[in-house]
C-alpha positions, 0 to 999 in steps of 0.5 A, a space after each residue: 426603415 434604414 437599411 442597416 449596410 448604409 452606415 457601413 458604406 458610409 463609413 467605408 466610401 469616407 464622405 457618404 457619397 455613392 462612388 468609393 473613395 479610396 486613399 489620399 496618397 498612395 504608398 509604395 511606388 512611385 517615382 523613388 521607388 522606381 528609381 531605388 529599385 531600378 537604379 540604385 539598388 543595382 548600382 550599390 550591389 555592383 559597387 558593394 562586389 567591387 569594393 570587397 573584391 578591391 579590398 579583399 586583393 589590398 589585404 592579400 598584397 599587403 599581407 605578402 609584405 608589398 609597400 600599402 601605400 603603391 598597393 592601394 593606389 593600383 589596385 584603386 586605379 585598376 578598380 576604377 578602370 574596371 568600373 569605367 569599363 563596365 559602365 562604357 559596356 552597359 551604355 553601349 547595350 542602350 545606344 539605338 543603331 538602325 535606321 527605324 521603319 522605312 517609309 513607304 514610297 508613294 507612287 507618282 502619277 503622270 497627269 496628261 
C-alpha cells in the first residue's frame, strides 16, 4: 500500500529525494538590491530635493527679470558647491578616529 502524501512530497521536494529542495535562484535580494536600496535610492531622493530646490529659485530669479543665463550659472555653482559640501560632511561621519583596543602589556620575568 502507497501511502497517498509520497506523490505530494514528491512533487514538492522536485527530484523525489527526501530533503527539500527549495528554488533555483533566489528573488529579491541580492548584491543590486542592496545597492538600490542603500545607495542609490538615497542618493537620487538627495539630488531629486536639490534639483527642485535649484529649479524652483531659477524660475523665481528669472521671474524677478534677472539675466537667465548669469542665473542659471550661480545658482547651478552654489548648488553644486552645496552638494559637494554635504557629501565632505557624510564622508566625514565614516572616517574611523581612535586608536582601537589597547594591547595588554605582558609582564617580563627576570630569569636569575
Amino acid at each position: 500500500m502507497i501511502n497517498p502524501y509520497t506523490e505530494y512530497y514528491i512533487n514538492q521536494a522536485g527530484t523525489g529525494l527526501t530533503a527539500f529542495e527549495g528554488i533555483q535562484y533566489q528573488r529579491g535580494h541580492g548584491f543590486f538590491g542592496d545597492f538600490w536600496s542603500n545607495y542609490l535610492k538615497p542618493l537620487g531622493k538627495y539630488l531629486g530635493k536639490k534639483a527642485l530646490g535649484t529649479v524652483a529659485n531659477i524660475g523665481t530669479e528669472i521671474i524677478d527679470g534677472e539675466n537667465v543665463v548669469q542665473t542659471l550659472k550661480s545658482n547651478l555653482k552654489k548648488a553644486g558647491r552645496e552638494v559637494y559640501d554635504d557629501g565632505v560632511e557624510r564622508t566625514k561621519k565614516f572616517i574611523q578616529t581612535g586608536k582601537g583596543r589597547r594591547k595588554r602589556r605582558i609582564k617580563k620575568t627576570q630569569n636569575n
